[in-house]
C-alpha positions, 0 to 999 in steps of 0.5 A, spaced: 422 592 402 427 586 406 425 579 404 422 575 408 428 570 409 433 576 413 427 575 419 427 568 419 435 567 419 436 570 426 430 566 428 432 560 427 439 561 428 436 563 435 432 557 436 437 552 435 441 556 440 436 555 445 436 548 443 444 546 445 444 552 451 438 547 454 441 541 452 448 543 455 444 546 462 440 538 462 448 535 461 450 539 467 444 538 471 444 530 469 452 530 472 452 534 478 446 529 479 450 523 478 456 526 482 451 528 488 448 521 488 455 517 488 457 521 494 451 519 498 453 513 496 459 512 499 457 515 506 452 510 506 457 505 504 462 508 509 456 508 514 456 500 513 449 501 509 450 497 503 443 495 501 442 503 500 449 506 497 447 500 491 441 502 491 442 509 490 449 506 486 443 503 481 440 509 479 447 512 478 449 507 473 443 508 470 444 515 468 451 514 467 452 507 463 460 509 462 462 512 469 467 507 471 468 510 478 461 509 480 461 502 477 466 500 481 463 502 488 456 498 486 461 492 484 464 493 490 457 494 494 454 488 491 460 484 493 460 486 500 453 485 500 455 478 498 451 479 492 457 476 487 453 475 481 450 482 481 457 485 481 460 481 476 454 484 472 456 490 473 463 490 473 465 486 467 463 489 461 469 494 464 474 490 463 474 491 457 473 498 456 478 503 455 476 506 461 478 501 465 484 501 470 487 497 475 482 498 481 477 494 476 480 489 475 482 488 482 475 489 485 474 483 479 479 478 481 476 479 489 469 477 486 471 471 483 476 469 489 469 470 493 466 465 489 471 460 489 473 460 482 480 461 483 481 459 476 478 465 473 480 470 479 488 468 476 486 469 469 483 476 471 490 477 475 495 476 469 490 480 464 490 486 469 498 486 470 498 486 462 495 492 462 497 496 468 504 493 470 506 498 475 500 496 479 502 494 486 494 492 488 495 487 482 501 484 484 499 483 491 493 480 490 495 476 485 501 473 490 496 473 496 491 468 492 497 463 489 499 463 497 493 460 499 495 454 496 502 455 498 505 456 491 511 459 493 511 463 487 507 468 491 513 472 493 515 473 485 509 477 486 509 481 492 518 483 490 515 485 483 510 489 486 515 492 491 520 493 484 514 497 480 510 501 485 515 501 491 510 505 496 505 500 496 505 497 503 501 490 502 506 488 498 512 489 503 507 486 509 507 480 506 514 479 503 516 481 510 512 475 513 514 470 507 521 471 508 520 471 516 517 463 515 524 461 511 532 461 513 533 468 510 536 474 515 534 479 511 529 482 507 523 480 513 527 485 517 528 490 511 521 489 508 517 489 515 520 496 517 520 499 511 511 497 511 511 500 519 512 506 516 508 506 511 503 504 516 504 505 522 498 505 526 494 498 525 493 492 527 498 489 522 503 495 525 503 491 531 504 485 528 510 486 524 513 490 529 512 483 533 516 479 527 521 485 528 523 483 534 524 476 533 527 477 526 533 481 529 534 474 535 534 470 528 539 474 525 543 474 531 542 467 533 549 466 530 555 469 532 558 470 526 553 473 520 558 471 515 558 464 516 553 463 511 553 468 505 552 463 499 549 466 494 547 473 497 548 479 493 552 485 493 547 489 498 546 482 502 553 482 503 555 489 506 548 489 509 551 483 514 557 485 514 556 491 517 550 488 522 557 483 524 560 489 526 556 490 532 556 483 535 560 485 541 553 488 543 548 482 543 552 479 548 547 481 553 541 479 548 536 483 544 531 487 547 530 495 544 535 498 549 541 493 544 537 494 538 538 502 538 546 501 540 547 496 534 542 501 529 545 506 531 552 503 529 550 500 523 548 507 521 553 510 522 558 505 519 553 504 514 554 511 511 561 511 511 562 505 506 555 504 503 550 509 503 553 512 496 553 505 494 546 502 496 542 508 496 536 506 501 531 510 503 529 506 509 537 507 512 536 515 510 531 516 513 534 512 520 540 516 518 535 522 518 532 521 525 538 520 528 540 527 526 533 529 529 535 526 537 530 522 536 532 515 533 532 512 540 524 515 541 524 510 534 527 505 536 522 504 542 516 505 538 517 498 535 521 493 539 519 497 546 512 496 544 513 490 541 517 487 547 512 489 553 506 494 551 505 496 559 514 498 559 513 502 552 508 506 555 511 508 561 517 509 557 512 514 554 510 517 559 517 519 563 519 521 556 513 526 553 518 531 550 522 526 546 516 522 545 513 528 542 518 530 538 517 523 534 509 524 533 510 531 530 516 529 525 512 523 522 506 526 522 510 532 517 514 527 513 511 521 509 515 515 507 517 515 500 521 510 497 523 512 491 524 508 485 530 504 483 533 501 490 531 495 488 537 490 492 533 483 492 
């Protein structure tokens, strides 16, 4: 006769298998209904319904004490929605966690500078780049809450943003506007067109192609650029030493139809003395569109808008071919500055 125990093994082994395929099905269902909740969550966010998205964020956070993702976006909604004290709650017990990252501490540095407490949203700045040095937002939000009091050490920040995470474009468009305000010939020029072409169709776009326009006046306001180059770099010096070259065509001032002629030369002398020198994606990428014929299309889309919309436009429409050709190449090539061209 079998014994008894042959029947109940398998039995046993039976039920505590059931047991763990009913748990793993539970876990499944439990996530997929987190996910499901956070993504109904951001579309009442993007629709502008905060008091929704946090409601629905609540719950989420709830089933799912440790995601990181959907606590991030319930801090964020309970700041939007002015709710500071909810969304330090809900964020800070992150900033200790190994799940952290530097959006979190971003988000956090937001809610405190929100309540005035500047002291504490510094505090979390210096804490966050400690942990993530490579992050561009974190520098950037750092240098734009030292700038509200005017510490010019601001643009430490904003330039060790640029050096360690060269494609984010925040820390491009403040350097660029920081240098505009001072006697440097530049970095506004260089800084303020690499950030157009990180972000070329925003209300900020149109506003550094206004500096632009202003900052090339500026740079040829003297007659010899090399008058004062004391404490210029290397890069500096070739920089101006090739836009000097090109003074013969601001005779007849600065508009872009000079603009294109003066770029076009300096690429060209650019390439020739410096380029394998100064690797510099910017000059490569002029370099790139002129090779496509469509540097003089460029060239209008900054200054031509800059200095008279109305023109630019005609300018467009008497152009649609060329004009054409420019959208379709921005649109299939991103600007990407690569690591280590770093000259300031």
């Amino acid at each position: 006769m079998l014994k008894k125990e042959f029947y109940l093994y398998p039995m046993k082994r039976f039920f505590l298998f059931s047991v763990f395929l009913l748990s793993a099905i539970s876990l499944i269902a439990q996530n997929e209904d987190v996910s499901k909740l956070h993504e109904n969550a951001k579309t009442f966010m993007r629709q502008g319904d905060y008091a929704n998205a946090s409601i629905i964020l609540a719950r989420a956070l709830q089933q799912e004490p440790d995601n990181i993702g959907v606590a991030k976006d319930l801090a964020f909604d309970y700041y939007l929605q002015k709710e500071n004290s909810k969304a330090l709650e809900v964020i800070k017990p992150f900033l200790e966690s190994k799940t952290s990252d530097d959006q979190s501490f971003q988000i956090a540095g937001i809610i405190y500078k929100a309540n005035g407490d500047e002291k504490e949203a510094e505090k979390i700045y210096k804490k966050g780049i400690k942990n993530f040095p490579e992050s561009g937002p974190l520098y950037n939000d750092y240098g734009e809450l030292l700038w509200t009091r005017l510490n010019p050490e601001a643009i430490k920040l904003w330039e060790k943003g640029i050096q360690k995470d060269p494609n984010y474009p925040n820390n491009y468009y403040n350097a660029c506007k920081y240098y505009y305000l001072t006697k440097d010939k530049i970095w506004s020029l260089l800084y303020g067109e690499i950030f157009i072409n990180m972000e070329y169709n925003t209300a900020r776009t149109a506003e550094i192609k206004n500096v632009l326009l202003d900052g090339y006046k500026k740079l040829y306001a003297d007659i010899d650029l090399m008058t004062d180059t004391k404490d210029k770099n290397k890069f500096e010096l070739a920089y101006l030493s090739t836009m000097n070259k090109q003074n013969s065509v601001v005779k007849n001032g600065i508009n872009p139809e000079s603009l294109a002629m003066i770029r076009t030369r300096f690429i060209l002398d650019w390439s020739q003395e410096n380029k394998s020198k100064f690797p510099f994606q910017l000059f490569s990428f002029q370099q790139q569109l002129m090779e496509q014929g469509i540097f003089p299309v460029y060239n209008q889309w900054i200054f031509g808008a800059a200095q008279n919309l109305s023109a630019y436009q005609n300018w467009i429409n008497a152009h649609p071919t060329e004009y054409t050709a420019f959208s379709k190449y921005r649109q299939d090539h991103q600007f990407k500055v690569p690591a280590n061209e770093f000259y300031h």
